[in-house]
LUMFI-455663 format. One line per field, with one value per atom (N, C-alpha, C): x, y, z. Coordinates in steps of 0.05 Angstrom, whole numbers, always signed. Atoms other than C-alpha are relative to their C-alpha. Example, Ala and Ser with C-alpha at 12.3 -4.5 7.8 and 13.67 -1.06 7.14 Angstrom:
2
x +18:+246:+18:-16:+273:-15
y -24:-90:+24:-24:-21:+22
z +0:+156:+0:-1:+143:+14
This chain:
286
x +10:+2150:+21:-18:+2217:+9:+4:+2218:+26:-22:+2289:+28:-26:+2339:+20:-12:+2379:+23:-19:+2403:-32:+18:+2355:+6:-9:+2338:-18:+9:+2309:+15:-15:+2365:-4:+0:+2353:+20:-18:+2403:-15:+11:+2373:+23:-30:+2433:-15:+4:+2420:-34:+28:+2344:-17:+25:+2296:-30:+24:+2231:-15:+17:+2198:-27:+24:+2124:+0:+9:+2100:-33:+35:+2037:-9:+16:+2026:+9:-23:+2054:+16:-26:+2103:+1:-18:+2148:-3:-2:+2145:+19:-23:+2216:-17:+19:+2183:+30:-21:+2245:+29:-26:+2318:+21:-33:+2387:-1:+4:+2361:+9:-12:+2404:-8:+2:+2393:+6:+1:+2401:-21:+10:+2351:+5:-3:+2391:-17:+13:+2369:-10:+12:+2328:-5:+6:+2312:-27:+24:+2258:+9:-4:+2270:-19:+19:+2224:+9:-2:+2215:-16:+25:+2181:+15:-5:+2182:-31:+14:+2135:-28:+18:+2059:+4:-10:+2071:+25:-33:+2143:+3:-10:+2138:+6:+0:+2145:-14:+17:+2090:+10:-14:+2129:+13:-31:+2185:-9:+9:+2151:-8:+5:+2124:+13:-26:+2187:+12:-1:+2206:-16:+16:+2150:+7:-7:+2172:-29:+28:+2095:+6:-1:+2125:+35:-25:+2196:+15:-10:+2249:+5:-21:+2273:+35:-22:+2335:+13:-4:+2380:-10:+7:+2370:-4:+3:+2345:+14:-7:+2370:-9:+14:+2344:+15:-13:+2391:+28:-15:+2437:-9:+21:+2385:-5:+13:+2365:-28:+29:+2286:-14:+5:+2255:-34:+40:+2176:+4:+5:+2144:+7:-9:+2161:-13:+7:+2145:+13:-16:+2207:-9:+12:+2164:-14:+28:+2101:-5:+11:+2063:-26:+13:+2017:-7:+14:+1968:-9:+10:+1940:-30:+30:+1872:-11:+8:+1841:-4:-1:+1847:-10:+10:+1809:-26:+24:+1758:-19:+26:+1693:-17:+18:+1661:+21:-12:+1719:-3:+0:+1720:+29:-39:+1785:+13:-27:+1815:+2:-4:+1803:+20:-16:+1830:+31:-19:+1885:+22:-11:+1904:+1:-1:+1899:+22:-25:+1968:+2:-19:+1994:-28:+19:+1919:+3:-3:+1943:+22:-25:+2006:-16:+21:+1989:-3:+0:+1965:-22:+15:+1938:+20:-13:+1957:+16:-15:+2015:-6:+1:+2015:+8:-27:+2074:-21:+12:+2030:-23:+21:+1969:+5:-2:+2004:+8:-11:+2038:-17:+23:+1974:-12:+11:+1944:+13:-20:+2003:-2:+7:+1998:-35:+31:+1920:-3:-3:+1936:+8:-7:+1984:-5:+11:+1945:-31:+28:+1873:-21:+26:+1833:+4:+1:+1838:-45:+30:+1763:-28:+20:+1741:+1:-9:+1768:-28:+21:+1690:-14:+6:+1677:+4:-11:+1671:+17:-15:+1708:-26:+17:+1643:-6:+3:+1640:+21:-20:+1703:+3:-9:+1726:+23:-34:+1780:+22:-30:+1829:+7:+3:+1809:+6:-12:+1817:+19:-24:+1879:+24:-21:+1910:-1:+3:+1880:+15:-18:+1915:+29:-18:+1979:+5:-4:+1968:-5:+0:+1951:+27:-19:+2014:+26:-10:+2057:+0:+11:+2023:+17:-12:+2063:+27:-26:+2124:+26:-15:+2157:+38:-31:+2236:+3:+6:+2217:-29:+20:+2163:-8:+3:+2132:-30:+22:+2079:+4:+1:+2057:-25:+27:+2019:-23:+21:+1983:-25:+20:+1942:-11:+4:+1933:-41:+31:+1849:-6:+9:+1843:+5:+5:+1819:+34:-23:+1883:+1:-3:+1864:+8:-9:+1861:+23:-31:+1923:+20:-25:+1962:-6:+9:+1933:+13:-17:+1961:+32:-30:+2028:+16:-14:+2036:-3:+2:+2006:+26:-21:+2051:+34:-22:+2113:+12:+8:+2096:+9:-12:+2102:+23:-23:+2158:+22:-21:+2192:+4:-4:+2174:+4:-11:+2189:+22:-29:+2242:+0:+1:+2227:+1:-2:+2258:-22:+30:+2209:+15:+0:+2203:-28:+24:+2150:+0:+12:+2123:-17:+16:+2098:-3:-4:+2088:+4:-1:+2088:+29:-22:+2154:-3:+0:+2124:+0:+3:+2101:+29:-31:+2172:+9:-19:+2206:-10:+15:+2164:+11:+14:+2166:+36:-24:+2244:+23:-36:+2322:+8:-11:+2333:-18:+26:+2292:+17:-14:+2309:-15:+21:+2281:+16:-1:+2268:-6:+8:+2261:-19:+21:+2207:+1:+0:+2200:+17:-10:+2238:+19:-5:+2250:+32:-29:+2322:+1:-8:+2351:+10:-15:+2368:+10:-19:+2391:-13:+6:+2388:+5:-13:+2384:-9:+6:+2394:-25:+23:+2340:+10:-11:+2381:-11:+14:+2327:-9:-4:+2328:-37:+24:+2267:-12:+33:+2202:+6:+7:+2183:-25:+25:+2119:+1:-1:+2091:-1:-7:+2089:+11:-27:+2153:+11:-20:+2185:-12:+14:+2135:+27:-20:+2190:+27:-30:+2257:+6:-12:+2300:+10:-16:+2349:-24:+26:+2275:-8:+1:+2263:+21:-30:+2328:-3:-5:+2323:-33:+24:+2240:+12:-12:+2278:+15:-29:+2335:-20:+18:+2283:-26:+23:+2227:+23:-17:+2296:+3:-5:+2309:-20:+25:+2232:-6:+13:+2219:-4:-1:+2248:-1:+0:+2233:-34:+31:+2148:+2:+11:+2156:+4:-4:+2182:-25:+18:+2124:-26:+18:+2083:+4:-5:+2112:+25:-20:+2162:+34:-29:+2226:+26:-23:+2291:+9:-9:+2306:-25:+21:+2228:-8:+6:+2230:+2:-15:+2260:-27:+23:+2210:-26:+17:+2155:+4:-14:+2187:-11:+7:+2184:-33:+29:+2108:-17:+14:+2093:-6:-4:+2121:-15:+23:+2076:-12:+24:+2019:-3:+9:+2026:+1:+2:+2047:-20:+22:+1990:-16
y +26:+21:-16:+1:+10:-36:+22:-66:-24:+15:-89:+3:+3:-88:+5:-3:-58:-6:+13:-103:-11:+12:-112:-24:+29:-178:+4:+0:-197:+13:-3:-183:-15:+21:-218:+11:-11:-231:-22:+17:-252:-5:-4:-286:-18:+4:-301:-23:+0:-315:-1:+3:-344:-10:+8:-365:-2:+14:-400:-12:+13:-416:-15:+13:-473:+3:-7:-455:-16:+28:-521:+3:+4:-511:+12:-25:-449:-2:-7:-433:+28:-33:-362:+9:-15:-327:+17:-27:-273:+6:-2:-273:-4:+23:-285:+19:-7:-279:+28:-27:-223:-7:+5:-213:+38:-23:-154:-14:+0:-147:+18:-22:-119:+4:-5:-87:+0:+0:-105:+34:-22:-51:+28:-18:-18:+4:+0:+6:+1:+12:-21:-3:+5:-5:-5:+9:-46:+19:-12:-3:-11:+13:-23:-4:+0:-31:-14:+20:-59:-27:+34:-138:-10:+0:-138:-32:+25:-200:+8:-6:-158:-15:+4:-192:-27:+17:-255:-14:+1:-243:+3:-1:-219:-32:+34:-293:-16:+18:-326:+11:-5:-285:-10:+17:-301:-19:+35:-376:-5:+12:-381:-11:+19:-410:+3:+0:-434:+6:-10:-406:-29:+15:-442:-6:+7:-434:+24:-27:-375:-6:+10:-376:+27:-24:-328:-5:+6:-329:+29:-32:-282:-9:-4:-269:-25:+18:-321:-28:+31:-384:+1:+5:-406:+3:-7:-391:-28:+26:-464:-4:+0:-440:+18:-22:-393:+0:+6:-383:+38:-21:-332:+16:-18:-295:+33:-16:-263:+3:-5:-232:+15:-7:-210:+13:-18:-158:+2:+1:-172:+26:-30:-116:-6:+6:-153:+0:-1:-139:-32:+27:-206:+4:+2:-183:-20:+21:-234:+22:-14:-207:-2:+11:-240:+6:-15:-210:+25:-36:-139:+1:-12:-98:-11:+21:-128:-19:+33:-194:-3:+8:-182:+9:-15:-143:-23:+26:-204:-22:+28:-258:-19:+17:-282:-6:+11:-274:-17:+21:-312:-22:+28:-370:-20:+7:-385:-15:+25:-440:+21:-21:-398:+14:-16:-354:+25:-16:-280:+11:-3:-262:+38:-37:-187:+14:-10:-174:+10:+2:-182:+25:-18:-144:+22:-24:-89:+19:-2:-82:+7:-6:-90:+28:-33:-27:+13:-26:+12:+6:-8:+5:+10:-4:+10:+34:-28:+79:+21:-16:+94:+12:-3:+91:+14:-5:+115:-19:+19:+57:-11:+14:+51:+2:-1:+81:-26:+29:+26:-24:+25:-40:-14:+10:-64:-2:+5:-53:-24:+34:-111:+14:-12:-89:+5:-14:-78:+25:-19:-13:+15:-18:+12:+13:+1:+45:-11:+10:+25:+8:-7:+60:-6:+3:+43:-32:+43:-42:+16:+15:-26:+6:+0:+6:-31:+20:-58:-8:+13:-94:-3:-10:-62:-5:+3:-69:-34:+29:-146:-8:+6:-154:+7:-8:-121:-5:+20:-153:-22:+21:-212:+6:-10:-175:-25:+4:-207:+12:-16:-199:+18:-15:-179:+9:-7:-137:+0:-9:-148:+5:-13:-105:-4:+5:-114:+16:-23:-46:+4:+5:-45:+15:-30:+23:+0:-10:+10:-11:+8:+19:+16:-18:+72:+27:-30:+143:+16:-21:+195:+9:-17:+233:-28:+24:+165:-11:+8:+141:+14:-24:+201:-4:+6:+186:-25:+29:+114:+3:-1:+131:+11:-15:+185:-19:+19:+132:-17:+18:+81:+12:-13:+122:+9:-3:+139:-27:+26:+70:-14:+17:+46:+17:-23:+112:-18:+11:+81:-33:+29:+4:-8:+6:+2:-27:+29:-65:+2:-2:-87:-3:+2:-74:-7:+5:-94:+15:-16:-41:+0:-4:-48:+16:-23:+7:-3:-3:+30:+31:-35:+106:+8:-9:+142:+26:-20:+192:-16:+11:+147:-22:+8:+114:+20:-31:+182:+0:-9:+192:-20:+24:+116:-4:+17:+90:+12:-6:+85:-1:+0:+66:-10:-2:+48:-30:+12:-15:+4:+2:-4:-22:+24:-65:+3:-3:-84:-7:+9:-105:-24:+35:-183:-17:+11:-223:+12:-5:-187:+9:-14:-156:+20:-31:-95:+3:-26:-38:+13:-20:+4:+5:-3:+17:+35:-35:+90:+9:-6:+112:+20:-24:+168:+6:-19:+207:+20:-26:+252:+1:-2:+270:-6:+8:+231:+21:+6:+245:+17:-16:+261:+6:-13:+299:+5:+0:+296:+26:-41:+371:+6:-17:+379:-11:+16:+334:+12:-15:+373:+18:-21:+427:-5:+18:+389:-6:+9:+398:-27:+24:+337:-25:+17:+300:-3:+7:+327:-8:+9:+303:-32:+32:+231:+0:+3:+234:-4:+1:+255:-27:+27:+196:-27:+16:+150:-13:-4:+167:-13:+7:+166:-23:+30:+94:-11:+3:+78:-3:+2:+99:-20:+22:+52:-20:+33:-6:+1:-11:+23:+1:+2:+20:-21:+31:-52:-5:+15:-66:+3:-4:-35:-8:+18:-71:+10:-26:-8:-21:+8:-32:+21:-29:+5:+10:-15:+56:+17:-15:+79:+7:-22:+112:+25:-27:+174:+3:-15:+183:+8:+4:+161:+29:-23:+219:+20:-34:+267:+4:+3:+254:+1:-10:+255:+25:-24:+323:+17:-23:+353:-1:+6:+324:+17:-11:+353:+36:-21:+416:+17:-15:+428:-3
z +9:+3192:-14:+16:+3159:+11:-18:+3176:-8:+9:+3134:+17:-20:+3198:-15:+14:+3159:-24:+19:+3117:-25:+13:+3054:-13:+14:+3019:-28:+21:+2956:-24:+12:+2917:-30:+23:+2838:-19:+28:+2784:-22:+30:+2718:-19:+15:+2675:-26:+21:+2600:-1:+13:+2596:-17:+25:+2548:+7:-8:+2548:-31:+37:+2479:+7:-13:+2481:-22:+18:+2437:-17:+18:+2393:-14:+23:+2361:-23:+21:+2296:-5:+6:+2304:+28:-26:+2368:+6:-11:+2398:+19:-7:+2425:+11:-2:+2471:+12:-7:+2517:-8:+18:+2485:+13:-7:+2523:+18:-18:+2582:+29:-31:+2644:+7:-22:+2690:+27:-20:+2765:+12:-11:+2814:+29:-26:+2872:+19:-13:+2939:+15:-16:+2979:-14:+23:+2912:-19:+13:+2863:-27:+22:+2793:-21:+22:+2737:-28:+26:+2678:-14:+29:+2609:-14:+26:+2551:-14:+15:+2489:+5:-5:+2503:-20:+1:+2495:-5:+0:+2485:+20:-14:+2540:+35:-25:+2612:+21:-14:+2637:+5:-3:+2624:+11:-20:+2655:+34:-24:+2710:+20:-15:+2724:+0:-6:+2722:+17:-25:+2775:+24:-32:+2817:-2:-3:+2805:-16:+16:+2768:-27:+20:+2707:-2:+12:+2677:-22:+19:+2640:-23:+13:+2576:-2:-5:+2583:+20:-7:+2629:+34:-33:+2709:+13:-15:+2759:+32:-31:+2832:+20:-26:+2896:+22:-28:+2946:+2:+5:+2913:+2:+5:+2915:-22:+26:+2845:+14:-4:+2840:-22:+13:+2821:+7:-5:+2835:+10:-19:+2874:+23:-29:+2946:+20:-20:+3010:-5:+1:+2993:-32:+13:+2934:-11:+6:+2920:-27:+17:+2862:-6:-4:+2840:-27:+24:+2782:-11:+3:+2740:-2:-7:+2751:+31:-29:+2822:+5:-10:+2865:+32:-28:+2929:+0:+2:+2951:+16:-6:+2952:+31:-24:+3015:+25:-23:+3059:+7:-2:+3092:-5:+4:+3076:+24:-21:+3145:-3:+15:+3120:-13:+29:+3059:+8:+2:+3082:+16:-16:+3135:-10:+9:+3091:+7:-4:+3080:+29:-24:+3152:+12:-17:+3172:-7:+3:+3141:+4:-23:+3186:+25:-26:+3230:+29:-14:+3292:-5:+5:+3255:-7:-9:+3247:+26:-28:+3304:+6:+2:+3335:-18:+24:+3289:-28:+30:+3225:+5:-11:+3257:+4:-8:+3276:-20:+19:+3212:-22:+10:+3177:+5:-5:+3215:-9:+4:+3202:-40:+27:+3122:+1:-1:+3123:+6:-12:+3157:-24:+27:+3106:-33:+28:+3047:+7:-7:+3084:-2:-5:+3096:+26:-27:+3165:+7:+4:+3165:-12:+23:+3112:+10:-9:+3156:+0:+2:+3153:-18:+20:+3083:-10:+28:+3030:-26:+14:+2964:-14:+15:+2927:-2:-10:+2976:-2:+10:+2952:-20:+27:+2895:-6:+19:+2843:+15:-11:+2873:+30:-29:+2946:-9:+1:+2922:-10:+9:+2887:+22:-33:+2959:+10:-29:+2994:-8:+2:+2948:+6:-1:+2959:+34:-32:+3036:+4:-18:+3033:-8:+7:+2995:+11:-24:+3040:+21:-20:+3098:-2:-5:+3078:+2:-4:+3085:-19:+31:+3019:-9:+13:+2997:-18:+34:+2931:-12:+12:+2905:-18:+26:+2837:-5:+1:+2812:-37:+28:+2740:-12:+8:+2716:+20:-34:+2789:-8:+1:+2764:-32:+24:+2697:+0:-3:+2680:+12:-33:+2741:-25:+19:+2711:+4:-5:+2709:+14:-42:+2779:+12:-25:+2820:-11:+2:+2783:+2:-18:+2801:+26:-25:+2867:+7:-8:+2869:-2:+0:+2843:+23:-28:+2899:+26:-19:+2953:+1:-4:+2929:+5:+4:+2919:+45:-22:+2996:+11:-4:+3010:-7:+10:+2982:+25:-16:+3024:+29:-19:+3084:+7:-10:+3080:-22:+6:+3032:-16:+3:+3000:-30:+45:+2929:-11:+23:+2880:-25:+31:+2808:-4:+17:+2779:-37:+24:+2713:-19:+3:+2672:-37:+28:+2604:-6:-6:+2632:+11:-11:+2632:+17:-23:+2684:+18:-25:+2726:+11:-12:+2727:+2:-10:+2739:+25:-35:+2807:+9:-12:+2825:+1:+6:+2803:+11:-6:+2825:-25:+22:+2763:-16:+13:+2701:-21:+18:+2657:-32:+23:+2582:-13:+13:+2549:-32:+25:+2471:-7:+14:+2429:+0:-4:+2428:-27:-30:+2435:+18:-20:+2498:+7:-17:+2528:+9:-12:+2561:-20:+16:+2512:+14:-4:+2560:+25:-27:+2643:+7:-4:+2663:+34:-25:+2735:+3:-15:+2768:+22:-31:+2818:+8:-9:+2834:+26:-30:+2910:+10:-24:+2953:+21:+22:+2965:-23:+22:+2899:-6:+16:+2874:-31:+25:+2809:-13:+5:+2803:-4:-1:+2822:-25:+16:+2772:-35:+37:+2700:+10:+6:+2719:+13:-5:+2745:-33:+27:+2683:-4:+6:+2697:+3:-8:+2715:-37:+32:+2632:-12:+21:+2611:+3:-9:+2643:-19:+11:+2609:-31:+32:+2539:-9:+18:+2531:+0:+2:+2560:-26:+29:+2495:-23:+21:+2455:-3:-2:+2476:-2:+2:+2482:-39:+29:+2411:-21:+18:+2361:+8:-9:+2403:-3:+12:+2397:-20:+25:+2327:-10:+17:+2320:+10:-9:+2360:-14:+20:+2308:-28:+32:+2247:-11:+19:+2223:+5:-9:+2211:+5:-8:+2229:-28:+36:+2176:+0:+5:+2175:+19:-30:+2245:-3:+18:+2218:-5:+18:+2169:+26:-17:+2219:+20:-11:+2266:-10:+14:+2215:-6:+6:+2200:+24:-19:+2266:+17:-9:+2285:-21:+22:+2214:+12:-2:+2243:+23:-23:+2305:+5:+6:+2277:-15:+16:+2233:+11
């Protein structure tokens, strides 16, 4: 199903980035001075601290809102709105109720003058397969579960065969079995079509299974602390990886870099991590 002729696209470089909201009588910095790149025909997860601003960033990628200052470009085009070249992946379900899963799953390419072409249709079946809802194509989504809409979703969005992937906590809400279940689905998917992602998490397992590399971000206003590859040999299982040492070594630096940016986001300033540290390892000792 591998459908990037071997040459992938959706290539983004983010170069000095801000983003200031206005609150009526105070300003809000969420983003300030953040460049990354996300290699084409790659999987790229953002973590970082809950509200730190990920979700942000994420929509200035899709083109759904503008930076303050700082520029993005995909594939070497500046990004001046949204466009075909890239899709987005709410962490709120967005299937329409009054379609069946083939509906839903055909949307995009049904709204190409025409209509859907073979190309799209065939493409369509072939994810639908891959995730197990070829059985369900006559269901509505009320007849699914959670984790059965958050495949479809995954298959209408792919359906549009997209440069750039962005997913923004896709699984978060879904019990611990079905979200080990989505991560392995998706992880599955990504194997076979290859298409740059931007994944968003707040779980450093679920980036270990999922990532090429991992960007951790700071506490707000927003930047890279620190990019850490994942050279752990494809497919991966989540099994395998509880007992893959260099799998716990890349988990460890990750927490280490993770940490003090989770405690700005809880008020602590630097200096009272330590302590915090040490109070947390009594607690867990007694």
């Amino acid at each position: 199903m591998r459908d990037l002729g071997g040459t992938a696209k959706g290539g983004i470089e983010v170069s000095g980035l801000c983003r200031e909201f206005d609150l009526g009588s105070r300003k809000s910095l969420v983003i300030s001075d953040c460049s990354f790149d996300l290699p084409a025909g790659m999987l790229t997860v953002m973590i970082g601290p809950s509200g730190c601003g990920k979700s942000a960033l994420a929509k200035l990628i899709a083109g759904y809102d503008t930076p303050s200052s700082g520029t993005i470009r995909i594939d070497g085009r500046p990004v001046t709105g949204a466009g075909r070249d890239r899709l987005m992946v709410f962490q709120e379900s967005a299937l329409f109720d009054w379609m069946t899963t083939q509906d839903n799953a055909l949307f995009g390419p049904s709204q190409k003058r025409g209509g859907a072409d073979e190309a799209s249709k065939a493409l369509t079946a072939s994810l639908l397969e891959l995730v197990g809802l070829t059985r369900f194509t006559k269901r509505y989504p009320a007849a699914l579960s959670g984790g059965m809409q958050r495949r479809l979703e995954m298959v209408r969005a792919l359906a549009n065969a997209p440069d750039l992937f962005i997913l923004d906590e896709p699984f978060r809400g879904l019990d611990a079995m079905t979200r080990g279940l989505m991560q392995q689905h998706f992880a599955d998917m990504f194997e076979e079509t290859r298409r740059t992602t931007l994944f968003i998490t707040t779980e450093i397992d679920e980036a270990l299974l999922l990532a090429d590399r991992i960007l951790i971000m700071t506490n707000k206003p927003m930047s890279v602390a620190a990019e850490i590859i994942v050279d752990l040999p494809r497919p991966r299982k989540q099994y395998e990886l509880l007992r893959n040492e260099h799998a716990a070594a890349i988990r460890n630096r990750a927490l280490e870099l993770l940490f003090p940016e989770a405690m700005k986001s809880f008020g602590y300033s630097e200096g009272s991590e330590d302590r915090t540290a040490r109070q947390v390892n009594v607690s867990v000792r007694s």
